[in-house]
C-alpha positions as CSV (number, residue, x, y, z in Angstrom):
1,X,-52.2,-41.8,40.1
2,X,-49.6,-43.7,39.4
3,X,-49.2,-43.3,35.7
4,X,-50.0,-40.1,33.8
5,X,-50.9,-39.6,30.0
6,X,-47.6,-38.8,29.5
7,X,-46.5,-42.3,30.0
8,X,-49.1,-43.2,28.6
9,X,-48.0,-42.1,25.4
10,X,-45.6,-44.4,25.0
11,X,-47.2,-47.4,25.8
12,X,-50.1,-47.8,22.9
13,X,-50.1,-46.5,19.4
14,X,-52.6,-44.1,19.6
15,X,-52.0,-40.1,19.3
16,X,-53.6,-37.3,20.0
17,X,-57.0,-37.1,21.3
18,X,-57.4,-41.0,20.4
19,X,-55.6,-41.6,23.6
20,X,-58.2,-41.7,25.8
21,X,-57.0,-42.6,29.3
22,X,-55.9,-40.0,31.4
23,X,-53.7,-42.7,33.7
24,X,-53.2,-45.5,35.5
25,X,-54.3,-45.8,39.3
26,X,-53.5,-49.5,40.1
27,X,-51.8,-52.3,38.3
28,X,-50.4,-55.6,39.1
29,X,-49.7,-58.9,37.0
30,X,-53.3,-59.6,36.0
31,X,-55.6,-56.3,36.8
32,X,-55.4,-52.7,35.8
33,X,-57.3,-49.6,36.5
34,X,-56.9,-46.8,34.8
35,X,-59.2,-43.8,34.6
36,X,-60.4,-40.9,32.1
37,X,-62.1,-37.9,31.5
38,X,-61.4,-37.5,27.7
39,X,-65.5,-39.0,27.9
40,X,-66.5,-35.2,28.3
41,X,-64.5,-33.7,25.7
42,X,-66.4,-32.7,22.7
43,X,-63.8,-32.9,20.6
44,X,-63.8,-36.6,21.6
45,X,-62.9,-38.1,18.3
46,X,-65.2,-41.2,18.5
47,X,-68.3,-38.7,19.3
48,X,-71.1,-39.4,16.4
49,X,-74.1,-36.6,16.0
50,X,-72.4,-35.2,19.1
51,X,-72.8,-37.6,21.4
52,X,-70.8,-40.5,22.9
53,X,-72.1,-43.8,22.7
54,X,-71.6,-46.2,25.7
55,X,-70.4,-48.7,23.5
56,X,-66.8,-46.6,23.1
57,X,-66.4,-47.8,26.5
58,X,-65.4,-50.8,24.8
59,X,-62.0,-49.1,23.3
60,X,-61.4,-47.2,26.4
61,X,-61.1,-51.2,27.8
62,X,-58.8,-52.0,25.0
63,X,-56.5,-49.2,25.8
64,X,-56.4,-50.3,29.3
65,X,-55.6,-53.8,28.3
66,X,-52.6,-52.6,25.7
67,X,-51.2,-50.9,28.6
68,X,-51.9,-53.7,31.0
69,X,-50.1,-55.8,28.9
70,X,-46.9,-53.4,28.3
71,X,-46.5,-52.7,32.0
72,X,-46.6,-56.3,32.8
73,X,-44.5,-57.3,30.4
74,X,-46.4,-59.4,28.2
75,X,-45.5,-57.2,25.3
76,X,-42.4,-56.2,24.6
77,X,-42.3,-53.8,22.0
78,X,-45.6,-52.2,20.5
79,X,-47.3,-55.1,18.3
80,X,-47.0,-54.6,14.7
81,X,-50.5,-55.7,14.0
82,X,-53.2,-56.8,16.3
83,X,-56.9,-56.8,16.6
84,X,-60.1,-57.5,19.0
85,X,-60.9,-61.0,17.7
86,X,-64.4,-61.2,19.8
87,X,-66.6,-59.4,22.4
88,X,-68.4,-62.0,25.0
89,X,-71.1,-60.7,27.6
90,X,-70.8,-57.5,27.1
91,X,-73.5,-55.6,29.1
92,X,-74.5,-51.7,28.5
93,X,-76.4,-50.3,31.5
94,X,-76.5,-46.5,29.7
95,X,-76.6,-45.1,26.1
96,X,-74.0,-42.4,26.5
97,X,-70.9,-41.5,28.0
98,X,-70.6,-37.8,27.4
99,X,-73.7,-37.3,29.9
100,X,-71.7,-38.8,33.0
101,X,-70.3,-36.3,35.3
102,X,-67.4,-38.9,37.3
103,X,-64.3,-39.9,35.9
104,X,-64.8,-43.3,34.1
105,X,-62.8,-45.5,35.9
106,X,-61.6,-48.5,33.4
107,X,-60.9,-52.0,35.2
108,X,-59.4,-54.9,33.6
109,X,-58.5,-58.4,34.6
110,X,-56.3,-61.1,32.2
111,X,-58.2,-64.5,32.4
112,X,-55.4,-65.9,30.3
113,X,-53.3,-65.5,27.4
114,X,-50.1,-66.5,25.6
115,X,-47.6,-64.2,24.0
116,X,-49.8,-63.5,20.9
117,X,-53.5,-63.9,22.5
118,X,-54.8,-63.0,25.6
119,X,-58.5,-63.0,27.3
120,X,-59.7,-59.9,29.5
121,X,-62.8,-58.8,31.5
122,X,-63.3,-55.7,31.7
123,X,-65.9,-53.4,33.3
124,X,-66.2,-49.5,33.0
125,X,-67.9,-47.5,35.4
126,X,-68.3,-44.1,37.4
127,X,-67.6,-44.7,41.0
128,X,-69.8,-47.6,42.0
129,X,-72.1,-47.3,38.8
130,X,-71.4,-49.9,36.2
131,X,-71.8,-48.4,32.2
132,X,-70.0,-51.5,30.3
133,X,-68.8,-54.9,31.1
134,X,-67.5,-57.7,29.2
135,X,-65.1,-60.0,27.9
136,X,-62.6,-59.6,25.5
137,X,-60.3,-61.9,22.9
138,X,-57.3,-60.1,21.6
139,X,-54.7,-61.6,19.3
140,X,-51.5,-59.2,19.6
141,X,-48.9,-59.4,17.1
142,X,-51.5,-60.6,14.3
143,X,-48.5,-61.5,11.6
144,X,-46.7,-63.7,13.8
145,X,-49.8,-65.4,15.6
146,X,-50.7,-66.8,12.1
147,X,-47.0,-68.7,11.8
């Protein structure tokens, strides 16, 4: 591992038990992969009727892409505003998270981007079994990229 939670911490805006990577094992200028176990914990905040839907595997992705995007310095400072603008072909292979015993490993890969918007695929998975893929638009910074 080369990043822990602790570091973590200081690279998105989330607290508490709505961070939900556990760290980084690889990064470089365009890919990430980070992993977690927070899927297990049933005190996972984004658990609904006790369960964890697949789908959340789509803001364990956007996690991995804020701290992508800190550690290779695309963002300087945490953004004041931002948002997922869309979600392209995204596929679910499995309902739930909570029922997988493996670490989820989170990958993600920048297609392109500027300072205020960027494009990533991502793909989440335990060991070689895909759970969620897809594609991702992100506008970081939202007050600035509408100047």
């Amino acid at each position: 591992m080369l990043i822990g939670r602790e570091a973590i911490a200081g690279m998105i805006p989330h607290a508490g038990a709505m961070r939900l990577l556990d760290g980084v094992l690889f990064w470089d200028a365009t890919h990430i992969s980070c992993f977690s176990r927070t899927h297990r914990d049933p005190h996972n905040p984004l658990r609904a009727d006790g369960q964890l839907s697949a789908l959340c595997g789509v803001e364990y992705a956007a996690q991995a892409m804020a701290i992508h995007g800190k550690l290779a310095g695309n963002i300087e400072s945490a953004p004041r505003a931002g948002y997922m603008a869309s979600l392209r072909k995204v596929i679910c292979r499995r309902s739930r998270l909570d029922d997988l015993e493996g670490d989820l490993i989170v990958d993600a890969e920048r297609l392109m981007g500027e300072e205020t918007r960027v494009i990533y695929r991502f793909e989440v998975r335990v060991g070689d079994a895909g759970v969620l893929s897809g594609r991702a638009a992100v506008v970081l910074d939202a007050d600035r990229a509408k100047a």
